[in-house]
C-alpha positions in Angstrom: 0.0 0.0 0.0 1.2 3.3 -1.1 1.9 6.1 1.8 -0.2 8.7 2.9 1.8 11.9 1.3 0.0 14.6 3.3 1.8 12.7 6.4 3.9 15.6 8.2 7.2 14.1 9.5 9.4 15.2 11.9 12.5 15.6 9.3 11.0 17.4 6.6 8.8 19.8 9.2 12.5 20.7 10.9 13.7 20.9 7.7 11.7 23.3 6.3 10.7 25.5 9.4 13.2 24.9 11.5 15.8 27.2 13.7 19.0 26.3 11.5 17.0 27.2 8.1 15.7 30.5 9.6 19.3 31.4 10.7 20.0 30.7 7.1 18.4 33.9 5.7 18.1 37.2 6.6 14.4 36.9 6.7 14.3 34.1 9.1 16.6 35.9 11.7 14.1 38.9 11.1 11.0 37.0 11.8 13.3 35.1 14.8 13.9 38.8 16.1 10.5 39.1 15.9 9.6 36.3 17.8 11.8 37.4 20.4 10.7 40.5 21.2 7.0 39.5 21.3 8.0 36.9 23.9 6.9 33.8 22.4 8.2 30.6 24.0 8.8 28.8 21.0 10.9 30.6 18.2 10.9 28.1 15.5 8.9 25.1 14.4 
């Protein structure tokens, strides 16, 4: 039986959203900086 492809995994989710591909751009440490300063607990996915 073929795979479900809507299936989230952990991997690609980290991948995509995570802290090491925000740091990447200068976008992502904006919206990090962000995130920050609002006081969230969580900064990245």
């Amino acid at each position: 039986m073929k795979k479900n492809l809507k299936t989230p995994t952990n991997i690609v989710g980290k991948r995509r959203h995570g802290f090491r591909k925000k740091m990447s751009s200068r976008g992502g440490r904006r919206v990090l900086k962000r995130r920050r300063q609002k006081g969230r607990k969580k900064i990245s996915g």
